[in-house]
C-alpha positions in Angstrom: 17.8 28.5 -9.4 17.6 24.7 -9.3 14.5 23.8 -7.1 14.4 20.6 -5.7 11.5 21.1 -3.7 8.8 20.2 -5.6 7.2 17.9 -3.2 5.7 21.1 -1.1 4.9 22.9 -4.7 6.0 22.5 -8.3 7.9 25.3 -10.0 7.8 25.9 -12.7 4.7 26.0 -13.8 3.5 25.0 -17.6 3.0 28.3 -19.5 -0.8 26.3 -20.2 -1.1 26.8 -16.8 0.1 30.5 -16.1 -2.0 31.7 -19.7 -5.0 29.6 -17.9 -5.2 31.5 -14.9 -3.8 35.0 -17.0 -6.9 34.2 -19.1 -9.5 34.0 -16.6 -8.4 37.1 -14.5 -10.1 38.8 -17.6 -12.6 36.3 -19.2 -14.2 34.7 -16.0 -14.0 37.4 -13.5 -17.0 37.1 -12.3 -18.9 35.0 -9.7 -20.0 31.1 -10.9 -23.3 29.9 -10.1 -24.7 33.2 -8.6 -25.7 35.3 -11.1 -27.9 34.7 -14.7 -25.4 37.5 -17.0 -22.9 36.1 -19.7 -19.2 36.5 -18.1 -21.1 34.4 -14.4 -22.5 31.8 -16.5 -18.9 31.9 -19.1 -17.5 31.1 -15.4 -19.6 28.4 -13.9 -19.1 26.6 -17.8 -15.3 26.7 -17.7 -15.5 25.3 -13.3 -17.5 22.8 -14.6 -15.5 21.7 -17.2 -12.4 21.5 -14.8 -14.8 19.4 -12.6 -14.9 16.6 -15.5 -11.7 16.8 -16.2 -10.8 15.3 -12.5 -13.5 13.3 -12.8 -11.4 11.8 -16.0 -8.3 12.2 -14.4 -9.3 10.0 -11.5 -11.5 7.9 -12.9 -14.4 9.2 -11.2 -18.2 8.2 -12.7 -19.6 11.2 -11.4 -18.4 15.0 -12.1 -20.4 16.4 -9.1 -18.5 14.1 -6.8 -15.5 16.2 -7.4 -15.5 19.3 -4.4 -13.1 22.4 -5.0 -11.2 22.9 -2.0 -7.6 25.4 -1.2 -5.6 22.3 -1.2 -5.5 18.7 -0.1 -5.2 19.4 3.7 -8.7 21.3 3.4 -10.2 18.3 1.6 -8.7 15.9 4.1 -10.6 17.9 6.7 -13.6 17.9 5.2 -13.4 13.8 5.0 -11.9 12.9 7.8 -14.0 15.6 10.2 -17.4 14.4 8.3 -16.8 10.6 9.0 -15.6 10.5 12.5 -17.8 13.9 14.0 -20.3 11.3 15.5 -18.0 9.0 16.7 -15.5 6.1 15.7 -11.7 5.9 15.2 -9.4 5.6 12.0 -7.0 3.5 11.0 -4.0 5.5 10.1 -0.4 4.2 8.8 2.8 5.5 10.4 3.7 7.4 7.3 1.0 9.8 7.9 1.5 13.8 7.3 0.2 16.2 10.5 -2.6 17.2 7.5 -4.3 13.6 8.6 -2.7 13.5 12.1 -4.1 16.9 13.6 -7.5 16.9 12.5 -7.8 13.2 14.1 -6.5 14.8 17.2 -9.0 17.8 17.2 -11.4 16.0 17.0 -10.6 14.6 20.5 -7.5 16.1 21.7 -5.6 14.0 25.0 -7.3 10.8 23.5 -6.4 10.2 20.0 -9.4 8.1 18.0 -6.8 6.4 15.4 -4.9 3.6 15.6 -1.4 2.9 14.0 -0.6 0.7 11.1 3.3 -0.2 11.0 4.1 0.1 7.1 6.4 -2.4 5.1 8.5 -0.5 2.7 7.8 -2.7 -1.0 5.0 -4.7 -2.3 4.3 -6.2 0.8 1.1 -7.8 1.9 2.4 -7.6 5.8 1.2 -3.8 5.4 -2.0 -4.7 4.9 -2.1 -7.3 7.5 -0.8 -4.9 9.7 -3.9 -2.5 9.3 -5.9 -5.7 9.6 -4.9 -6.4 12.8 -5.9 -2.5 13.8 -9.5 -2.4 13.1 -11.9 -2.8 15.9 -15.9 -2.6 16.5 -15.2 1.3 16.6 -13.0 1.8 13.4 -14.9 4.0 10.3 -12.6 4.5 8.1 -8.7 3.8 6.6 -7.2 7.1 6.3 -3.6 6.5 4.7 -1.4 8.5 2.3 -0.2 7.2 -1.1 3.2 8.0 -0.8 5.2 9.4 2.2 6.0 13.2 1.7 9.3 12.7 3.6 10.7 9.4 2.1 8.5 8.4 -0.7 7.3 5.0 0.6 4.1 4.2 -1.7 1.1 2.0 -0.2 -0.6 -0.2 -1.8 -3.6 1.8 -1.9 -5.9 -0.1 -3.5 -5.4 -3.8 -1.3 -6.2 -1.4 1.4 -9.3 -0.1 0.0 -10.2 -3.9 -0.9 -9.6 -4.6 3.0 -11.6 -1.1 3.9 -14.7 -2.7 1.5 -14.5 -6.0 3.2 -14.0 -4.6 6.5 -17.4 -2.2 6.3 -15.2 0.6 5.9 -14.8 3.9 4.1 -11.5 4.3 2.3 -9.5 7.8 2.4 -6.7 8.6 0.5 -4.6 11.6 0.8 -3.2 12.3 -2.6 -0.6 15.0 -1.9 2.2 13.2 -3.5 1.3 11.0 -6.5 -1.8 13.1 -7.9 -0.4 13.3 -11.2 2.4 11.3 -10.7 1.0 7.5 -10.5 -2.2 6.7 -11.9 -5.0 6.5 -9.2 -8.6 5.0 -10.6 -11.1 5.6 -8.3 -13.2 3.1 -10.0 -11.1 0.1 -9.9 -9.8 0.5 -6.4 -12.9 1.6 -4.8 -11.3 4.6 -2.8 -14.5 6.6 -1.5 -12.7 9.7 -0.7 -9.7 10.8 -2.6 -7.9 14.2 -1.6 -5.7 16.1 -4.0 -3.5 19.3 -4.0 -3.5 21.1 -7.5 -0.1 22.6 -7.0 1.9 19.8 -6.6 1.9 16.5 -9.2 -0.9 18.1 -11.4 0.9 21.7 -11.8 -1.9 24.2 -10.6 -2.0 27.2 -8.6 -1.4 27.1 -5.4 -4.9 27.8 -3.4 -6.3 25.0 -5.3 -7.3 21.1 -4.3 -10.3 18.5 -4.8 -12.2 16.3 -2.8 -13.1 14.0 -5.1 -16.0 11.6 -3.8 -17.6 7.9 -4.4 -20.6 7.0 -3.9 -20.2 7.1 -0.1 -20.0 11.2 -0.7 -23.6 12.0 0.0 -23.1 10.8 3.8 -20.5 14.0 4.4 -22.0 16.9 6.6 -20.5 19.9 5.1 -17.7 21.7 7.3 -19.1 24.9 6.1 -22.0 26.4 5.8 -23.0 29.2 3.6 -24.1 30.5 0.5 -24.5 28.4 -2.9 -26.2 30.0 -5.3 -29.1 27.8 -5.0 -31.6 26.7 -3.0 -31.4 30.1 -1.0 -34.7 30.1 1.1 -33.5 26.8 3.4 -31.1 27.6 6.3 -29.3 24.2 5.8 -26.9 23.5 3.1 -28.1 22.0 0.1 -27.8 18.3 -0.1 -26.5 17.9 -3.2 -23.0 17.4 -4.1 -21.2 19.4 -5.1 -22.7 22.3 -3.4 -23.2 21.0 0.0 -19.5 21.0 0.3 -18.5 24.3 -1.3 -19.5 27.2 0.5 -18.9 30.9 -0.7 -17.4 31.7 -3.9 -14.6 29.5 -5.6 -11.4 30.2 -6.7 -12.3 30.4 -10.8 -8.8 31.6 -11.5 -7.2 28.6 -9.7 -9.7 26.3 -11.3 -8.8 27.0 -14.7 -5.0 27.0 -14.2 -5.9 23.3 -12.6 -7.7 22.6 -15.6 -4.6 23.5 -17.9 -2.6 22.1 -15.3 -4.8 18.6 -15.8 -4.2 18.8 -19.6 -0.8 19.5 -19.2 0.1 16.5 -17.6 -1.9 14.1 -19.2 -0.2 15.1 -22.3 3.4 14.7 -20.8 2.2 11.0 -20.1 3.5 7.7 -17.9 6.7 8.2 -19.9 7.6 12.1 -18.4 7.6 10.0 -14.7 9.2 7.4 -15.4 12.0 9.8 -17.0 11.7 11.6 -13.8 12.2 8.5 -11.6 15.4 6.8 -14.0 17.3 10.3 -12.7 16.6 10.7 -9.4 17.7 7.0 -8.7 20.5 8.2 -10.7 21.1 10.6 -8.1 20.2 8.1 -5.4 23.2 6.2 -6.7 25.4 9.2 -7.1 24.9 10.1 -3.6 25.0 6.0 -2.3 28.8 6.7 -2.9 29.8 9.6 -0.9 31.2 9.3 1.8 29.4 11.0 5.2 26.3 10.3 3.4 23.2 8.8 5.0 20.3 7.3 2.6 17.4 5.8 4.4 15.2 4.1 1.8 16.4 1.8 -1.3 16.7 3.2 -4.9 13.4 5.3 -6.2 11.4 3.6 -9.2 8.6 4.0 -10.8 5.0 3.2 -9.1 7.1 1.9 -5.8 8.0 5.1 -4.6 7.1 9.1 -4.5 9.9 11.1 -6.3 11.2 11.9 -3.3 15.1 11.6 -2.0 15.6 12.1 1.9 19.8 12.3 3.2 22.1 13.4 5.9 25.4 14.6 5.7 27.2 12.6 9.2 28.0 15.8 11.4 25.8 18.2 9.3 22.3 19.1 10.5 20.2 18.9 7.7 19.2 22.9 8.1 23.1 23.9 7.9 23.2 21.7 4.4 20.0 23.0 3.2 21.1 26.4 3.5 24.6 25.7 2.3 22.6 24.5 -0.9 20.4 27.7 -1.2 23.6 29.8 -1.3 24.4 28.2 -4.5 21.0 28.4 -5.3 19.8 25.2 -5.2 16.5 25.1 -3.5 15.4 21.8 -0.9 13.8 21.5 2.1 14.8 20.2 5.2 13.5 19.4 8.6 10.6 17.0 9.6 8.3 17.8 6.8 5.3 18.0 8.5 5.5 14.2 9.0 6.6 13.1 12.3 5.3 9.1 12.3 7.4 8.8 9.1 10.7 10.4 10.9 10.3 7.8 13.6 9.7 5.3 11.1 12.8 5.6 10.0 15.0 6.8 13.3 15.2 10.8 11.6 12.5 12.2 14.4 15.8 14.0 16.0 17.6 14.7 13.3 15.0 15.4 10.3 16.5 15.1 6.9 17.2 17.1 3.9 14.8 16.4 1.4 15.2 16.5 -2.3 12.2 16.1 -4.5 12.4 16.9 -8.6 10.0 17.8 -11.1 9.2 16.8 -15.0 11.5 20.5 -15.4 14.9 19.1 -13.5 17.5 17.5 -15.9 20.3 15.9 -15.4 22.4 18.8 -15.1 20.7 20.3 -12.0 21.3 16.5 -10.4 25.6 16.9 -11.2 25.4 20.2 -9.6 23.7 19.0 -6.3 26.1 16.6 -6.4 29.4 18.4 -6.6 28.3 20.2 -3.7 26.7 17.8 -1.6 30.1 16.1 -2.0 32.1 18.9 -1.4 30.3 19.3 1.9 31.2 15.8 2.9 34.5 16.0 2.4 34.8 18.8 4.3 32.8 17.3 7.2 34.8 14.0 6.7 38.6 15.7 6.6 37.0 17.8 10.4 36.5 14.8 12.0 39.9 13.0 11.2 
């Protein structure tokens, strides 16, 4: 199989990472934090040490900051339900995924309390004039995405956290496609809430994620309630991180493979996505030249966009092509991606797209092959129609 769908969960993953969580099925099985005996405490050592490896990672002073969730839509919950359950609105961009659009809307559904910035594809500062011009006595918190799962259209992140500091603001950042793939310091930016998937950019398990939080962590009210291992006697939640934000017992096996899975990619370095960008805008320009085919951002590169590739085929709908491709085994996704704001950014919301999205595994091989067929489609599509 080819599998070009890496931007809803890498495969392969690292042998580190597969041996990590092999490992702890047998070494850690039993419960961190609740219990005195060797293998419970062997556990609670080896979650910790995952806990300072994000810390690391994401340039985060604090260890405890860094909350164990089941995957970045569970830590975007956690954030964005915590900050806005007394009140307030967001400022959201119109690249956002339904993980930060339908929590807003629970919160008060029929009267949404966000309001939408227009995002300027490239390093421009009309983006973050454009959230400027959206805060109002009532706005919390900037609650934006790094990189658009659909087209990969990166925000500047860290001018908007400079305007959410300014602005009395908490800073949220949902992670889901550039954890691991373009360096994000916590430190430096001032992002108070970062949320992260471990199965995607940073090559974990699925069933894993991280909240990591600033300084601005300690005014979170835990989603859920329950046990901790400590403090047992009170009825409320404890009120230090990182307990006050993980109830019931964590998912040791997926911690460890997130661990390997942090290791792993540090070791692959800036170089293994940059190589990863220079081939899919060589597919980007492969594909610019076939006729019948739609492209609907410029050419990928390095820190401006997600490695992410979104195209039509003109008289195709992007399922028929998708499935056309899985018959020759070559895995994508198509659709609306969980991301309708971005689809109507960019005039898709009827259509969807079919969405290519590679890994530090896909060579330049598995690119020639997507494109003989892709091409073959069109000019099937093409001769139809004349």
């Amino acid at each position: 199989m080819i599998y070009l769908d890496n931007a809803a969960t890498t495969w392969p993953k690292p042998y580190d990472v597969r041996r990590a969580v092999a490992e702890a099925m047998v070494l850690y099985g039993a419960n961190p934090g609740r219990s005195g005996h060797r293998m419970a405490m062997a556990a609670a050592r080896e979650v910790y040490r995952c806990r300072e490896a994000a810390a690391a990672f994401f340039s985060l002073p604090d260890p405890a900051g860094v909350v164990f969730t089941a995957n970045c839509t569970a830590a975007l919950n956690i954030a964005i339900k915590g900050i806005l359950r007394d009140g307030g609105r967001a400022v959201i961009s119109d690249m956002e995924h339904n993980s930060v659009l339908r929590p807003l809307h629970a919160l008060s559904p029929g009267a949404p309390r966000y309001d939408i910035a227009r995002v300027v594809p490239g390093d421009d500062p009309a983006t973050v004039r454009n959230f400027e011009r959206m805060i109002t006595p009532e706005t919390r918190a900037i609650v934006c995405t790094h990189a658009s799962n659909a087209f990969g259209t990166v925000l500047p992140i860290a001018d908007l956290a400079d305007l959410a500091r300014r602005s009395g603001l908490l800073m949220v950042v949902d992670g889901a496609q550039t954890a691991g793939m373009l360096p994000i310091d916590m430190g430096r930016t001032g992002i108070d809430f970062l949320c992260v998937p471990g199965h995607k950019g940073l090559y974990g398990p699925a069933g894993t994620g991280m909240l990591l939080c600033g300084s601005a962590g300690k005014l979170l009210p835990p989603l859920t309630e329950g046990g901790t291992g400590v403090n047992s006697l009170a009825p409320d939640q404890p009120e230090e991180l990182p307990e006050r934000l993980e109830a019931g017992t964590l998912n040791t096996a997926g911690i460890c493979g997130l661990r390997a899975g942090l290791r792993w990619v540090s070791e692959q370095g800036e170089q293994a996505g940059r190589r990863k960008m220079r081939q899919l805008a060589e597919f980007y320009r492969m594909m610019r030249g076939v006729p019948g085919v739609s492209i609907y951002t410029g050419e990928p590169a390095y820190g401006a966009s997600a490695a992410v590739l979104s195209l039509n085929i003109a008289g195709q709908a992007a399922e028929t092509v998708a499935a056309e491709l899985d018959r020759h085994g070559i895995a994508v996704r198509a659709g609306l991606h969980c991301a309708p704001l971005a689809h109507r950014h960019y005039g898709t919301i009827q259509t969807g797209t079919v969405r290519f999205s590679p890994s530090i595994f896909t060579v330049p091989e598995d690119y020639q092959k997507v494109y003989e067929i892709i091409r073959g489609i069109a000019a099937k599509t093409v001769a139809k129609s004349g």
